[in-house]
ZAFI-708083 format. One record per residue (C-alpha): x, y, z; residue number from 1; residue in one letter. Coordinates in pm, 1 decimal, decimal comma, always signed. Layout:
N
X | Y | Z | NUM | A .
...
//
This chain:
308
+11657,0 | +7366,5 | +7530,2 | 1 | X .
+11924,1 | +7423,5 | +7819,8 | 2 | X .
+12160,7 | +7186,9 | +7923,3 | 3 | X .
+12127,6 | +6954,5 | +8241,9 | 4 | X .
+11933,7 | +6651,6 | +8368,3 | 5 | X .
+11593,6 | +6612,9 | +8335,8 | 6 | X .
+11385,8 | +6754,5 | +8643,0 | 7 | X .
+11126,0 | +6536,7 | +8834,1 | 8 | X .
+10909,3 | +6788,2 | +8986,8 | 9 | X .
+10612,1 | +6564,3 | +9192,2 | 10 | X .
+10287,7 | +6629,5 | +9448,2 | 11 | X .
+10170,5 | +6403,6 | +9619,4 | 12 | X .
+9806,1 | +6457,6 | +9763,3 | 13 | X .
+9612,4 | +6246,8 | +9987,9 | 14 | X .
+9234,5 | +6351,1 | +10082,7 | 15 | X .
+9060,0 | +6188,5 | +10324,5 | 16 | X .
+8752,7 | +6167,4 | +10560,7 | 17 | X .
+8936,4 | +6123,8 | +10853,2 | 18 | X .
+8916,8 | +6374,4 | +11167,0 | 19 | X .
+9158,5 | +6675,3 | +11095,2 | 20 | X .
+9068,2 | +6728,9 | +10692,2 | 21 | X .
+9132,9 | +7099,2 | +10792,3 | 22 | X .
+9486,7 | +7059,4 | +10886,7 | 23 | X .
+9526,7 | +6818,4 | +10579,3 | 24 | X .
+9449,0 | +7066,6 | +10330,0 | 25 | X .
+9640,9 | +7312,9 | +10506,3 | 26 | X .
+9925,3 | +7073,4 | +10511,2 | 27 | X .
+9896,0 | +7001,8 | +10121,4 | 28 | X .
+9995,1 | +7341,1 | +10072,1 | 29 | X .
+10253,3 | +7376,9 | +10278,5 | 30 | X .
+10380,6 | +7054,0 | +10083,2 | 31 | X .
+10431,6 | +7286,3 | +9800,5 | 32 | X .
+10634,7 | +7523,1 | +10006,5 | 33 | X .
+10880,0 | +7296,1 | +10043,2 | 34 | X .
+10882,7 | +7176,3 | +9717,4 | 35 | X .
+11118,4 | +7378,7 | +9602,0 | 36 | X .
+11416,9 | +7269,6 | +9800,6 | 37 | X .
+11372,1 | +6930,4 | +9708,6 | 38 | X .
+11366,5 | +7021,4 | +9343,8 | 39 | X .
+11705,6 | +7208,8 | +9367,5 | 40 | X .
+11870,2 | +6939,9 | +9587,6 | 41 | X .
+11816,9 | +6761,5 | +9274,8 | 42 | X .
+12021,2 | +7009,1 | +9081,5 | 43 | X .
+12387,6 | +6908,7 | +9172,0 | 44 | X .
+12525,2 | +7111,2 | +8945,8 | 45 | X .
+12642,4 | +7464,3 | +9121,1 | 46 | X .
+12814,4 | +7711,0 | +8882,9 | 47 | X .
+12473,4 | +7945,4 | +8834,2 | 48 | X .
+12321,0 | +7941,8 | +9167,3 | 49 | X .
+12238,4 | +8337,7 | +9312,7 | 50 | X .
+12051,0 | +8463,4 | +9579,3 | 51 | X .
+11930,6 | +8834,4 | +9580,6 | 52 | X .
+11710,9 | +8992,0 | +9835,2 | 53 | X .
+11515,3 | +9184,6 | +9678,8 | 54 | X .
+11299,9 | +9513,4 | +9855,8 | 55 | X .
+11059,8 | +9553,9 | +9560,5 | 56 | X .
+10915,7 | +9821,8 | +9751,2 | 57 | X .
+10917,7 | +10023,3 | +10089,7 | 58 | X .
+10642,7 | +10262,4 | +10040,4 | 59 | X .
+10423,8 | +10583,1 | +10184,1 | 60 | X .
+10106,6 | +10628,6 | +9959,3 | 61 | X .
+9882,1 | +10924,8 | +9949,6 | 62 | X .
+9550,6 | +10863,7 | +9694,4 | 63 | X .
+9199,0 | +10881,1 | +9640,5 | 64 | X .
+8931,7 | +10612,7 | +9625,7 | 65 | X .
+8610,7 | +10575,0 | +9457,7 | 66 | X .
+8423,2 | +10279,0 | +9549,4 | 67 | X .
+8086,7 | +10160,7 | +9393,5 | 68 | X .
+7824,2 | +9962,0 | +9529,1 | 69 | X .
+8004,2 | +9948,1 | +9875,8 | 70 | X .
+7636,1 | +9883,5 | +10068,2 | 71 | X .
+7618,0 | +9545,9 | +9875,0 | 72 | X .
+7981,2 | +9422,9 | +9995,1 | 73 | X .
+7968,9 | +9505,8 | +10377,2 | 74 | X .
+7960,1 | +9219,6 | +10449,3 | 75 | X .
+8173,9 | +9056,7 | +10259,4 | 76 | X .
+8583,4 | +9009,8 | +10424,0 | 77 | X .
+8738,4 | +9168,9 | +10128,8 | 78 | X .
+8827,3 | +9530,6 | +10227,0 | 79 | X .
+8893,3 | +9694,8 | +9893,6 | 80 | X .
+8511,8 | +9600,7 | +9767,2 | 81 | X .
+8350,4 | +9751,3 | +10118,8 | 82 | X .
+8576,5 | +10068,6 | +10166,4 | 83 | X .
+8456,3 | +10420,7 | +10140,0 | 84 | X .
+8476,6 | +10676,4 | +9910,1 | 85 | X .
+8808,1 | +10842,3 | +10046,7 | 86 | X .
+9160,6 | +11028,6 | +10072,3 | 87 | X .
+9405,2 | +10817,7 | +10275,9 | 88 | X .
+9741,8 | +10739,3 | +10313,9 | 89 | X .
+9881,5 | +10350,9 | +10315,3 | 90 | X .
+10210,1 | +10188,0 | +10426,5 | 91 | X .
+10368,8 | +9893,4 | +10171,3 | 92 | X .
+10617,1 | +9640,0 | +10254,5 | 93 | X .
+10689,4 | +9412,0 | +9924,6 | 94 | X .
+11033,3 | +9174,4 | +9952,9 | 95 | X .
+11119,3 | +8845,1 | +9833,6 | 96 | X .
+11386,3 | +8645,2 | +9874,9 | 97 | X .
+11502,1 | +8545,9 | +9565,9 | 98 | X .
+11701,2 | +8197,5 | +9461,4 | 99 | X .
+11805,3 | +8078,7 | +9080,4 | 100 | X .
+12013,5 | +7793,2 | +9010,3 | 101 | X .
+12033,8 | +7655,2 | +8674,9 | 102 | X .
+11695,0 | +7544,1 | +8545,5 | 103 | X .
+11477,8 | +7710,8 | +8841,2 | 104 | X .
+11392,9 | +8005,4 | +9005,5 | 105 | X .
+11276,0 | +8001,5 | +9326,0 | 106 | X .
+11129,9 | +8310,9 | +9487,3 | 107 | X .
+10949,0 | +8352,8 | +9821,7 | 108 | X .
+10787,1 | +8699,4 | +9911,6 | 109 | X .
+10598,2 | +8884,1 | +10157,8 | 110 | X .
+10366,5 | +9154,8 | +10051,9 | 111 | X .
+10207,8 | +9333,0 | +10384,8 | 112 | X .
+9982,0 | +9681,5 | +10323,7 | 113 | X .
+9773,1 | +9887,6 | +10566,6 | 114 | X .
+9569,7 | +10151,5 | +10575,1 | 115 | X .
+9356,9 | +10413,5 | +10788,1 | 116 | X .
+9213,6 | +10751,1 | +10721,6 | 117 | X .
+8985,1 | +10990,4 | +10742,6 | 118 | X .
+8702,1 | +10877,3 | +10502,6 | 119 | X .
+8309,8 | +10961,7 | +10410,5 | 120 | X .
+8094,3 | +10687,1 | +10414,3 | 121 | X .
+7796,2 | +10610,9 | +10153,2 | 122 | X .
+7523,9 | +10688,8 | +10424,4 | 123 | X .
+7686,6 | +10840,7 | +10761,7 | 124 | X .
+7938,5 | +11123,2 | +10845,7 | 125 | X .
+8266,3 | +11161,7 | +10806,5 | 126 | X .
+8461,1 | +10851,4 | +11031,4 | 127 | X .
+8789,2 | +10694,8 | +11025,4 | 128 | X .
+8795,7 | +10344,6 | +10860,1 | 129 | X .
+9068,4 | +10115,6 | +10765,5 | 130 | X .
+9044,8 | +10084,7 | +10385,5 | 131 | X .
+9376,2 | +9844,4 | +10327,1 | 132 | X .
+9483,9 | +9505,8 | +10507,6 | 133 | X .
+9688,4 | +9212,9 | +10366,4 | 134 | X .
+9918,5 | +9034,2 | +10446,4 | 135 | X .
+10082,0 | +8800,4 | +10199,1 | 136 | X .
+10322,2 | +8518,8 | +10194,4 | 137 | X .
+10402,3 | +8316,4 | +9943,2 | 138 | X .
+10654,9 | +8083,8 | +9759,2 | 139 | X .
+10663,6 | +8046,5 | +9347,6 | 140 | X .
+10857,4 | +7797,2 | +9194,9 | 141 | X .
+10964,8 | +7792,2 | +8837,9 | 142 | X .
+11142,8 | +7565,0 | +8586,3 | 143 | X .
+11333,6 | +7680,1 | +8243,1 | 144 | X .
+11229,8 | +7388,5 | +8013,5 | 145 | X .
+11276,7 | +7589,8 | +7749,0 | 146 | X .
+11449,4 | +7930,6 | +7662,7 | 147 | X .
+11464,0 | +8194,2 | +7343,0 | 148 | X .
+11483,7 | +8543,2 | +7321,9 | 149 | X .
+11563,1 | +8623,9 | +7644,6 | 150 | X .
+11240,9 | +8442,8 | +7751,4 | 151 | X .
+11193,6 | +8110,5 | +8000,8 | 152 | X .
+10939,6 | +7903,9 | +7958,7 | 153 | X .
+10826,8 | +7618,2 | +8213,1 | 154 | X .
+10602,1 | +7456,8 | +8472,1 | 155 | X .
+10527,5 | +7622,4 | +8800,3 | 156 | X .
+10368,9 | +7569,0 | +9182,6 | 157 | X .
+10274,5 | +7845,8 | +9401,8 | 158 | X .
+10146,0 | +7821,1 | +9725,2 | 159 | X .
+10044,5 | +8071,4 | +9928,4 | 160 | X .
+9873,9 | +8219,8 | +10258,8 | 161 | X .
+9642,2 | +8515,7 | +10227,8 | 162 | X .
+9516,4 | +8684,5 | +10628,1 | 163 | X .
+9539,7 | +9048,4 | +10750,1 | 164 | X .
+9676,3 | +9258,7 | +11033,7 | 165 | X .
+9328,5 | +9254,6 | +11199,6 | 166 | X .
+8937,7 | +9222,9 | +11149,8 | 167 | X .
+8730,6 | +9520,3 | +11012,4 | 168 | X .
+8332,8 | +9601,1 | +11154,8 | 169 | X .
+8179,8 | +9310,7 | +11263,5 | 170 | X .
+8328,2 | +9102,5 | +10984,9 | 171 | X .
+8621,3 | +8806,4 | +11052,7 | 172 | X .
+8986,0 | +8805,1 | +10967,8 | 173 | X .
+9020,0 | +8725,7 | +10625,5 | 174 | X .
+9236,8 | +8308,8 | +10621,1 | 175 | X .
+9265,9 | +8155,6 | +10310,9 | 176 | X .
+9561,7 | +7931,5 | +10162,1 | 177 | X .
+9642,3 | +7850,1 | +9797,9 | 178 | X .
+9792,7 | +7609,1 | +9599,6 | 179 | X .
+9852,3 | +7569,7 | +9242,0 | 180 | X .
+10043,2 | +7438,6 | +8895,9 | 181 | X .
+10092,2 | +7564,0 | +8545,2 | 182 | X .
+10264,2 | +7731,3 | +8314,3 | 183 | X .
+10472,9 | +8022,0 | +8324,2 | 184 | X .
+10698,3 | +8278,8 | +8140,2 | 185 | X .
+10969,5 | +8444,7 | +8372,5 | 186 | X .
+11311,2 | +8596,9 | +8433,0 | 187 | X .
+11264,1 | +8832,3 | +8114,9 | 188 | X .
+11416,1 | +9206,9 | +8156,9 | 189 | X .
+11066,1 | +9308,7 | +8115,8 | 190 | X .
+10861,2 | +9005,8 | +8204,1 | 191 | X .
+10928,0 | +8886,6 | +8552,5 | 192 | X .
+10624,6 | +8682,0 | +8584,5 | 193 | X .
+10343,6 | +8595,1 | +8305,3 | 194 | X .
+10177,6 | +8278,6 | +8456,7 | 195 | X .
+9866,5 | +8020,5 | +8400,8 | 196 | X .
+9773,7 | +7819,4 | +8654,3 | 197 | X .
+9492,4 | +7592,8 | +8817,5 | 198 | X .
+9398,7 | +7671,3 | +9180,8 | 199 | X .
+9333,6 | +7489,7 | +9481,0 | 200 | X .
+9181,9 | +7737,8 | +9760,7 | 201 | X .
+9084,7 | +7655,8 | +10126,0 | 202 | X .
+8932,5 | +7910,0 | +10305,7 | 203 | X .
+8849,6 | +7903,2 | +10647,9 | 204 | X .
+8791,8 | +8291,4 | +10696,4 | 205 | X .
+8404,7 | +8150,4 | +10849,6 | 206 | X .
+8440,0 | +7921,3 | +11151,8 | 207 | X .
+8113,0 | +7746,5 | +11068,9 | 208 | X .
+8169,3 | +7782,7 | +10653,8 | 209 | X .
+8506,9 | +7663,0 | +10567,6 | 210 | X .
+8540,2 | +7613,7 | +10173,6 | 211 | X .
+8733,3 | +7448,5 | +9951,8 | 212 | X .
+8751,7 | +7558,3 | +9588,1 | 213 | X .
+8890,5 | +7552,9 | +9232,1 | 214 | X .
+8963,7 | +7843,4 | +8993,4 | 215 | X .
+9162,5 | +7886,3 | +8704,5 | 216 | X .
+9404,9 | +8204,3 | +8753,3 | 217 | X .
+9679,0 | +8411,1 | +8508,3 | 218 | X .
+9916,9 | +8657,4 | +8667,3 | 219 | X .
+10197,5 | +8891,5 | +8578,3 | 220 | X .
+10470,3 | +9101,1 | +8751,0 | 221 | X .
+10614,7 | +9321,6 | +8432,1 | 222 | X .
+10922,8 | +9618,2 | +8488,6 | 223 | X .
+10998,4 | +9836,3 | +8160,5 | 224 | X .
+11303,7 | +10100,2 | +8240,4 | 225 | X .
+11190,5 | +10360,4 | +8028,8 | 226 | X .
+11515,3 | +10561,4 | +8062,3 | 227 | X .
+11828,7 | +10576,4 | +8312,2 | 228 | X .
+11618,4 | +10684,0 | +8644,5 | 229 | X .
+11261,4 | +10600,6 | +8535,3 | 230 | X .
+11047,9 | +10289,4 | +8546,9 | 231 | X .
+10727,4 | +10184,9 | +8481,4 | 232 | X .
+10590,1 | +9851,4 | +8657,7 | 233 | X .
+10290,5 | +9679,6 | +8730,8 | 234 | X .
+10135,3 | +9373,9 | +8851,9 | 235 | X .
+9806,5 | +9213,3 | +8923,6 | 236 | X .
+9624,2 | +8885,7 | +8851,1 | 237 | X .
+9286,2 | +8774,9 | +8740,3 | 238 | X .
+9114,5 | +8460,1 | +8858,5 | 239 | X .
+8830,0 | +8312,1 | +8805,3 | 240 | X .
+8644,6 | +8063,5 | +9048,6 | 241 | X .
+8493,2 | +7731,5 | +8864,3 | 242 | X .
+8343,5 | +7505,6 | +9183,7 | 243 | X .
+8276,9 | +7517,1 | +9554,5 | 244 | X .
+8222,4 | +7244,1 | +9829,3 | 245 | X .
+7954,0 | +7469,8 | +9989,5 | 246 | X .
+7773,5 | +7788,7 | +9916,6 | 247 | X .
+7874,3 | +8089,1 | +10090,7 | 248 | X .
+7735,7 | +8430,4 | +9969,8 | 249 | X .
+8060,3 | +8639,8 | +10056,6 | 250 | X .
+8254,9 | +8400,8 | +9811,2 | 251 | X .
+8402,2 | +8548,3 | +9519,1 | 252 | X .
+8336,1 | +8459,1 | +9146,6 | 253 | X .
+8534,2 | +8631,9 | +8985,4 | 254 | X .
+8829,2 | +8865,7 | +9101,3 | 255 | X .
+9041,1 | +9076,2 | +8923,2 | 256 | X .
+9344,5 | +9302,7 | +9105,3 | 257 | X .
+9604,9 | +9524,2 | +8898,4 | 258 | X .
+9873,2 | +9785,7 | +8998,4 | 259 | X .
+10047,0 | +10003,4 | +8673,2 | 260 | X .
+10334,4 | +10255,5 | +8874,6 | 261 | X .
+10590,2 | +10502,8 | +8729,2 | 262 | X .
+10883,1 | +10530,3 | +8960,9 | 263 | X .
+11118,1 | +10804,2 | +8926,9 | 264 | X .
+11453,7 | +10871,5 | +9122,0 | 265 | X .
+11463,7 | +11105,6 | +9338,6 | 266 | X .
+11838,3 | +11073,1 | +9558,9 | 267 | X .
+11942,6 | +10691,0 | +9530,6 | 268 | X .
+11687,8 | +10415,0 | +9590,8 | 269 | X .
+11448,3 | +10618,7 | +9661,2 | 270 | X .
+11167,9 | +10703,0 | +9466,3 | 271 | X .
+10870,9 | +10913,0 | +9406,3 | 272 | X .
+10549,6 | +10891,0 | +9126,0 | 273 | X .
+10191,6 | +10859,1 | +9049,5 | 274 | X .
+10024,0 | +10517,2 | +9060,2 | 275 | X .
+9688,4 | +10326,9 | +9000,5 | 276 | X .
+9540,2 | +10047,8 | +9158,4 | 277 | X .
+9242,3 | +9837,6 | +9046,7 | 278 | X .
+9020,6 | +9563,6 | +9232,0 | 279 | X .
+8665,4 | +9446,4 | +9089,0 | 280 | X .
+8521,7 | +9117,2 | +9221,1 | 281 | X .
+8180,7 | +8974,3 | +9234,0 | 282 | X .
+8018,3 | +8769,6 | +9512,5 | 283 | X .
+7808,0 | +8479,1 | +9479,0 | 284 | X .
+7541,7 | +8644,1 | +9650,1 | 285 | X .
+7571,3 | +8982,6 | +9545,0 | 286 | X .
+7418,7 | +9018,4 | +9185,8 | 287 | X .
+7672,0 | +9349,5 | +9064,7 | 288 | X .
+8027,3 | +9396,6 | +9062,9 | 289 | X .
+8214,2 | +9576,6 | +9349,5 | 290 | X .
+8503,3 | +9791,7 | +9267,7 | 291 | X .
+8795,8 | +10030,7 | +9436,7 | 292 | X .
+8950,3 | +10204,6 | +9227,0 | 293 | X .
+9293,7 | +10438,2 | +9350,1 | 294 | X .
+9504,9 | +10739,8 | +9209,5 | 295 | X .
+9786,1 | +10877,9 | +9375,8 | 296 | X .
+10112,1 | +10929,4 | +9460,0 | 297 | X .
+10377,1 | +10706,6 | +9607,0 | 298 | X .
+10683,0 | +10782,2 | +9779,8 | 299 | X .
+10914,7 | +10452,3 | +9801,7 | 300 | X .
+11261,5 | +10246,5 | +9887,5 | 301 | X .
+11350,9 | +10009,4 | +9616,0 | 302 | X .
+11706,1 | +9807,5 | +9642,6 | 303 | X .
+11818,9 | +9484,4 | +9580,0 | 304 | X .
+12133,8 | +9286,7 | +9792,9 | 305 | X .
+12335,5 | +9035,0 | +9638,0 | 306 | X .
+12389,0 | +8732,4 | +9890,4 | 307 | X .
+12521,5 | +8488,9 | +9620,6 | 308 | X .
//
C-alpha cells in the first residue's frame, strides 16, 4: 500500500429527456476529461509530481496490405475494414503529455495517422485511395492503490474522442466519443498500460442514426528494451460491444486493433524497423469478419522532454 490520504475519485451523470441529450452525453465525457485535475488538486502533497512530454512516435511508414472481404465493409466508416489490397506509405504523429504525482498518473495523448497511395481495388483498376485516417485524443487517468514488484495497480477513467482528417467515398466522417472506468496495471518498465474497463460510446458519425452504446474493453501499451539501442513495443486493444439504443448495420460487434514494432537506432532518436499492424471487426449487419492486415517498415522520431 503507498502512503497518503485516501483518494475520492467521483462521476456524476445525469440523463435526461430534455432537448439537447446530444450535447449531454457529449458533455458527460468531457466531465471525465477534467476529472483528472480535480483528483490531483486533491493531492496536496508535492515532492513526486513530473511532467514529461513524451513523442512516442514521429513516423514515415512504407507496407503492404491485404484486406479480406472489403466488398462487404464499403460501407461501413471504418477505413482499415474497406481499404484495398495495397502498397502505401502513411504519416504517424503519437504524443502525450504526461503528468504523475504521487498516487496518479495522468496522461493525455494525441494519436493522428494518414494515408494515400497507389492501390488495386477488389473489382476496378488500379486508383489512388486513402487507406488510413484517425485522429485521436484522449485523456487516461490512473490511481496506485496498490504497488509490488515494480507494478501499480488501481482504478481508471478514460475518455476519449475518435473523428478523422476527412470523409472517404460517399461515406461520413467517422465522430464518436468514449467514456469509461476500471481497472488497470501501469507505470511498469515493461507494462505501461494493461487495462479493463466498461465503456460508454456515443456515436453520432450518422446524422439521422446517432447511437449510444456499452462494451466491455481491455487494452495494453507494453515497451521491452531488448538491448542498449533496440526495442520492441506494441499496443492495441480489444473490445467487445454488449447493447445498443438503435440498430445500425455499420455498427461494430466486436473490434480488435494491435501494433507489435521493433525499433532500432539508427543516429540519436531516430529510428528505423519492421512492424505489423492488425484490425478485425465485425458489423452488425455484415455476417463475416473484415480484416487489414500490414507489414512493413517504419522510419521514426522517438524522444521524451522533461518539463518537471
Amino acid at each position: 500500500m503507498l502512503d497518503g490520504d485516501s483518494p475520492i475519485m467521483m462521476v456524476y451523470c445525469e440523463f435526461g429527456n430534455k432537448w439537447g441529450v446530444d450535447l449531454r452525453k457529449i458533455s458527460w465525457v468531457a466531465l471525465l476529461f477534467m476529472l483528472p485535475g480535480m483528483a490531483l488538486a486533491d493531492d496536496a502533497v508535492a515532492d513526486n509530481a513530473k511532467l514529461t512530454l513524451a513523442v512516442r512516435r514521429i513516423g514515415l511508414e512504407w507496407s503492404r496490405t491485404d484486406v479480406k472481404n472489403a466488398a462487404e465493409y464499403q460501407k461501413s466508416p471504418i477505413s482499415a475494414l474497406k481499404a484495398d489490397s495495397q502498397t502505401f506509405v502513411k504519416g504517424v504523429f503519437d504524443t502525450a503529455l504526461e503528468y504523475s504525482k504521487n498516487r496518479f498518473q495522468w496522461d493525455n495523448s494525441l494519436f493522428m495517422e494518414y494515408g494515400e497511395t497507389k492501390l488495386q481495388p477488389y473489382d476496378e483498376p488500379e486508383a489512388v485511395s486513402e487507406n488510413a485516417d484517425d485522429i485521436l485524443l484522449s485523456s487516461d487517468l490512473s490511481y496506485a492503490c496498490w504497488e509490488s514488484s515494480g507494478f501499480k495497480f488501481g482504478p481508471t477513467v478514460r475518455a476519449a474522442y475518435d473523428t478523422e482528417f476527412k470523409t472517404a467515398d460517399d461515406t461520413p466522417r467517422q465522430q464518436v466519443v468514449r467514456g469509461s472506468a476500471g481497472i488497470s496495471l501501469f507505470d511498469n518498465a515493461i507494462v505501461k498500460s494493461l487495462y479493463l474497463t466498461g465503456v460508454y460510446e456515443y456515436d453520432f458519425t450518422f446524422a439521422n442514426e446517432k447511437t449510444s452504446k456499452l462494451a466491455a474493453e481491455v487494452g495494453w501499451r507494453l515497451e521491452y528494451q531488448i538491448r542498449e539501442g533496440v526495442k520492441l513495443s506494441s499496443n492495441g486493444y480489444y473490445r467487445e460491444y454488449l447493447s445498443y439504443s438503435q440498430f445500425v448495420p455499420t455498427d461494430l460487434e466486436r473490434d480488435l486493433s494491435a501494433v507489435l514494432r521493433l525499433d532500432t537506432n539508427l543516429w540519436g532518436d531516430l529510428t528505423m524497423g519492421p512492424y505489423v499492424q492488425y484490425r478485425r471487426a465485425r458489423a452488425r449487419g455484415v455476417d463475416v469478419y473484415g480484416s487489414n492486415f500490414i507489414m512493413g517498415i517504419s522510419f521514426n522520431y522517438i524522444t521524451s522532454f522533461g518539463l518537471i
